[in-house]
N, C-alpha and C positions, 0 to 999 in steps of 0.2 A: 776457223777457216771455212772455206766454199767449200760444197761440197754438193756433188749431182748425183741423186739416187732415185730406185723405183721403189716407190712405200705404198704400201694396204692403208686405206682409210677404212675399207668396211668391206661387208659382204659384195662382192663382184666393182670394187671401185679401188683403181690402182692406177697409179700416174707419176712420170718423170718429174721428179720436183728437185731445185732447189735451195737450198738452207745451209745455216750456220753446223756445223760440228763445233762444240767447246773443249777447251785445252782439257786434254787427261789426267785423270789424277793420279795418285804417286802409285797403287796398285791396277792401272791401266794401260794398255799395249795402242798406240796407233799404228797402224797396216794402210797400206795402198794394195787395193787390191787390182788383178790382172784378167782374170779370168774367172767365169762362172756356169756351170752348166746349168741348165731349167731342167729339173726334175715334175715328172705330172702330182707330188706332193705337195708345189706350188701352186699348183689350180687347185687341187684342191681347197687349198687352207684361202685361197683367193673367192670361192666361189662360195665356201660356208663361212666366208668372218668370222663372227665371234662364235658360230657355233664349235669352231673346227678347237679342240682340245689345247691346241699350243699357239692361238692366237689371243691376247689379252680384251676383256671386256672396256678398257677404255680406247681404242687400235680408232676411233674416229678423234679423238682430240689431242692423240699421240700416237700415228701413225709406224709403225715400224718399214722397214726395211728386209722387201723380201729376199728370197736366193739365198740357199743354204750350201752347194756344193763349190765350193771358191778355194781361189789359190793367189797368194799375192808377198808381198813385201815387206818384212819391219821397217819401220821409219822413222817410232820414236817409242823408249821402252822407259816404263816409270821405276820409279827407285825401286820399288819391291822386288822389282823382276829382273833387274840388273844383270844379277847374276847370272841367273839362267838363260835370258834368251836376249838377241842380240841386233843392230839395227841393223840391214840389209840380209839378212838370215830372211831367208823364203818361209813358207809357213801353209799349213793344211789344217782344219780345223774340224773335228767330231763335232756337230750338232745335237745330239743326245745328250746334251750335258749330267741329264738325273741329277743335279744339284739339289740339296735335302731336300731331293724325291719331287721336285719341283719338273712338271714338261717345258719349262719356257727352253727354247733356242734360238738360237742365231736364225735369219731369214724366217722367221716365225715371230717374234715375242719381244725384240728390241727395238727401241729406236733409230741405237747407231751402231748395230752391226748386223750384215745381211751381206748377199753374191752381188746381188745387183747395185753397185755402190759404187763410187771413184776411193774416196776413203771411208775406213771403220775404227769405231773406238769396243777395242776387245777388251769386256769387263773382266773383271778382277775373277769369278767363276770359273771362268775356261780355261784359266792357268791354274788355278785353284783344283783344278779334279782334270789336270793334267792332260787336257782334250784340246791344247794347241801345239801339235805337230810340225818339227821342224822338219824340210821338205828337202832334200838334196837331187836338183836335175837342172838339165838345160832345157828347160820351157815348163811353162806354168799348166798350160790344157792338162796334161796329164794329170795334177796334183788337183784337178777339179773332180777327176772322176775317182778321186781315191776315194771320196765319200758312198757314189753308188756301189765302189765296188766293197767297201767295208759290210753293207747291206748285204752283199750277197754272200760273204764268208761266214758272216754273223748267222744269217739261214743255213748255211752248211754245219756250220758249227750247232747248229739248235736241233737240227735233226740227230735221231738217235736210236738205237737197235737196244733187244735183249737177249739174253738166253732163256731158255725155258728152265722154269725150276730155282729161278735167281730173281732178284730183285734189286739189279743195278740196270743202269741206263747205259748204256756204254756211246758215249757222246759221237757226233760227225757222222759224215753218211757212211756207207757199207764199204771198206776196201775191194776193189777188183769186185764190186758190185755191179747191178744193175741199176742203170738211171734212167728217169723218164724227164723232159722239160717240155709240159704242154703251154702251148700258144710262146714258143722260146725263141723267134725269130725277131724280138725288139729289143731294144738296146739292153735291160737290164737283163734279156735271155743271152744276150750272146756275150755280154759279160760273166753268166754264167757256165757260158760253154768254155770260155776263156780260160778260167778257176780251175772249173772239174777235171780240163785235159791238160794245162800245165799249170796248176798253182797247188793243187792237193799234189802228198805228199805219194798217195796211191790211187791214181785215178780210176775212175770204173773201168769196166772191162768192157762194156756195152755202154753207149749214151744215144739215145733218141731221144730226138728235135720234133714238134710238131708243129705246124703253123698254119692256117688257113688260107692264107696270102703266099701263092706259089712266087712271084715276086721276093719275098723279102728270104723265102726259102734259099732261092737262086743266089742270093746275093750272101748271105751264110755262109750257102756251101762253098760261094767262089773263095772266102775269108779263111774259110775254118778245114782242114783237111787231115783226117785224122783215120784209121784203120778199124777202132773203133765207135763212132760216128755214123749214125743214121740219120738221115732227115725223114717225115713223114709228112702230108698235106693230109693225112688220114682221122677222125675223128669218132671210128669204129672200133670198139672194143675188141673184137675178134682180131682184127687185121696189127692192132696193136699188141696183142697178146704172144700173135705168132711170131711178131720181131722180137720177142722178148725170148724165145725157144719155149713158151707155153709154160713158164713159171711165173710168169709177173716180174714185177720190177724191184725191187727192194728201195731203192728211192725215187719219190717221186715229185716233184715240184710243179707247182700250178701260175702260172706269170700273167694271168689276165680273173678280173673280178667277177667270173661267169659259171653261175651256181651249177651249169651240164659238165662243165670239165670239172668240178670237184666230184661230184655225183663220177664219173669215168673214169678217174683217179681211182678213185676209193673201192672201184671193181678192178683195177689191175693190179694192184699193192700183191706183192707177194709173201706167205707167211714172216710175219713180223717185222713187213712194211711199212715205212716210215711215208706220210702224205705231208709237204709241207707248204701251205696256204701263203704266197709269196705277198700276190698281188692284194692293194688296201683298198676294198669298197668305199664308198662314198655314202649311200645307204645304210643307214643307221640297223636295219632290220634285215641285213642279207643276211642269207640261210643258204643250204643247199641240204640234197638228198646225201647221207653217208652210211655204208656199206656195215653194220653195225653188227651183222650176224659174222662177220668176218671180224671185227675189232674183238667180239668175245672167243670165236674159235679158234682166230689165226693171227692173232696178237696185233693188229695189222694199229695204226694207232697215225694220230694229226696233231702236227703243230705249226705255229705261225708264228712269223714276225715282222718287227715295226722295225727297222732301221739297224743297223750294226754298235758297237760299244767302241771305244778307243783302243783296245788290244785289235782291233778286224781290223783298225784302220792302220794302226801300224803297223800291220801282215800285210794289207795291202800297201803302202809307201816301199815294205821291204821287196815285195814281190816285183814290183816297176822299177825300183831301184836296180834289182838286181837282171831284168832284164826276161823273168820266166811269165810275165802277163803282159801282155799291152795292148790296153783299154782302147787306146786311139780309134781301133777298127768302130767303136759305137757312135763317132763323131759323123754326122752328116753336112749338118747345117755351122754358119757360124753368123756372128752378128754382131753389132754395134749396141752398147746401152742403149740408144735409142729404137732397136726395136725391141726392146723385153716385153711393154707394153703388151704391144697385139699376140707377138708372141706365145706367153704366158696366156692368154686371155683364148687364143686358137690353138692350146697344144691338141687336146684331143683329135684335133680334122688334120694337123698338120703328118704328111708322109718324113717316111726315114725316120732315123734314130736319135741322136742326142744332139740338140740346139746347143751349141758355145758361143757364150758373151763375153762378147771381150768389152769392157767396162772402159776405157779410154777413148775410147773411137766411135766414130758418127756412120753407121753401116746397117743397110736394111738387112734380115735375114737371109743369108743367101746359100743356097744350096752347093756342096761342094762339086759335085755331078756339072752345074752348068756353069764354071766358072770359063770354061774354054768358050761357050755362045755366048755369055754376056761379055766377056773381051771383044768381040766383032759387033757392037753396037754402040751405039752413041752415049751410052748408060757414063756418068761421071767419073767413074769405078772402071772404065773398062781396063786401061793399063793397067791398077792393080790386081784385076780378072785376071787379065792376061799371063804378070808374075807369077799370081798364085795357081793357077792352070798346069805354067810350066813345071812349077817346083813338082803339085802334086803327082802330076804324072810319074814325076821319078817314084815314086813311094805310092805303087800301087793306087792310085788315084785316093790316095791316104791322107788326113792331116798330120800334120809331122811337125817337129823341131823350127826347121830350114823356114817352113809356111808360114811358122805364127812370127819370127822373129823379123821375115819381110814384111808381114801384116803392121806390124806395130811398129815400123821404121816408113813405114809408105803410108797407110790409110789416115783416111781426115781425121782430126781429132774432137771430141764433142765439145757444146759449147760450154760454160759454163756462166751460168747468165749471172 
């Protein structure tokens, strides 16, 4: 069958192409996918090709298919899988597969499965080690960010406290503890504010925000309203110390790749503070300065991680299911497969939070903020500007349910050449 996707040929060379998919075989799932969020994981793995860990060494004469956070449709289920999983059944999908200890994944390492796709042939693996998620909601955007937000429980979950005089780990951040989230005002920050104040079971007792960008601060605070919740634009040890009441933080998370805020971390941790290194350099040789006379006197200790496992991700499916997290507020931007391209290609410069592609439709990226000024212009799109304007207003100037279902019932559809 046709099929229109964005594929990696090589380092910094990616393009709307497309090609034949061939029929599945009796241990493979065909999906129509719906929706895709870009993750800056994708530039990455775009700008280092084969250097980047989970892109394969032949990725120029067998291009994969990027976009790994997607939500979409069964439409054809091969005899093996019969049983288990079902045609028009929704579906979310862990990219971490760890298959015998292998990094290949989805929107990294295949040819025919990735976000940015109209359709995908999901291999025999993914069902195999149990990392395709059946998805129950009314709209797909949400089931795109169950992957980010898997990442971020999976960090909650990796950080970990001791007692003195023991030699157990006692997993998850500090109950009715203190939290820090430095540079926390970007989409994977305030998915983490999301977690810590309703998806953990005991939220901290204090959570402080910092961000550089009094902008993106404002726009947090107007999201997130909680008793205790501090925002700071502040990047001063002292100043940061005294919001804490002059004990430190017990946990601390770092959301941007910048060797001074682990170095300022690593001095506010409070005795047998957990520092967890969020954010993934690109720099093979990042380093920073770490607080070490404190890691031997005051237990104070750092860990990191790459991505969540499929138990985070169906914490998180349960948690939006259930109505106690919703992610939606990180959505700014949304768009058409046709613009993944530049997209992907300009995340770094690009303002606001989490770009959504919606994979059926022909729509430049467009900012949810101007959809009411581009309605009053000649723009081709302005009526459906206009729709989608009205809806979001109802919903806090939100993407929502109501938006995507008028989206994908009104916008042009792409071509398929």
């Amino acid at each position: 069958m046709k099929n229109v996707a964005v594929r990696l040929h090589g380092k910094n060379q990616i393009s709307l192409d497309t090609f034949e998919l061939p029929k599945i075989r009796e241990n493979e799932i065909l999906a129509h996918v719906v929706t895709d969020s870009v993750c800056m994981s994708t530039y990455k793995a775009v700008i280092q090709g084969i250097e980047h860990k989970r892109v394969p060494n032949n990725v120029d004469t067998n291009p994969v298919i990027i976009g790994h956070e997607f939500c979409g449709e069964i439409i054809e289920v091969g005899k093996r899988w019969q049983g288990k999983y079902k045609v028009g059944e929704r579906f979310v999908i862990q990219p971490a597969l760890n298959y015998n200890s292998s990094l290949d994944a989805p929107g990294y390492s295949y040819e025919y499965i990735g976000g940015d796709s109209q359709y995908v042939i999901i291999p025999n693996e993914v069902m195999e080690t149990d990392n395709l998620i059946v998805y129950n909601s009314d709209c797909y955007f949400k089931g795109s960010l169950t992957e980010p937000m898997s990442c971020i429980i999976g960090a909650f979950n990796a950080s970990y406290h001791t007692e003195k005089g023991k030699y157990t780990h006692q997993m998850g951040t500090k109950p009715n503890g203190k939290m820090l989230i430095l540079a926390g005002c970007g989409p994977m920050g305030m998915g983490a504010i999301d977690y810590a104040l309703n998806g953990l079971d005991t939220p901290p007792s204090l959570l402080v925000v910092t961000d550089v960008n009094t902008e993106r601060i404002n726009n947090v605070k107007r999201i997130f309203k909680n008793n205790s919740l501090v925002f700071s634009d502040s990047a001063d040890k002292e100043a940061l110390l005294e919001l804490s009441g002059g004990t430190g933080f017990d946990d601390i998370f770092v959301f941007a790749p910048v060797s001074e805020l682990i170095g300022l971390g690593s001095n506010l941790l409070s005795e047998d503070g957990c520092l967890n290194f969020f954010a993934g350099p690109t720099n093979k040789d990042f380093s920073a300065n770490f607080n070490f006379y404190n890691v031997h006197y005051a237990m104070t200790h750092i860990v990191g991680t790459s991505g969540g496992n499929c138990d985070d991700m169906k914490k998180a499916v349960e948690l939006m299911e259930k109505g106690r997290i919703d992610p939606s507020v990180m959505i700014t931007h949304i768009g058409g497969l046709d613009s993944v391209v530049e997209t992907t290609m300009n995340l770094p410069n690009l303002s606001g939070a989490k770009k959504l592609i919606y994979t059926n439709i022909a729509l430049p990226l467009t900012k949810i903020a101007d959809f009411e000024k581009l309605s009053n212009t000649d723009n081709e799109n302005a009526e459906l500007f206009q729709g989608l304007s009205n809806i979001c207003k109802l919903n806090d100037n939100s993407w929502c349910a109501e938006a995507e279902k008028y989206l994908l019932k009104n916008a042009k559809r792409i071509n398929v050449k």
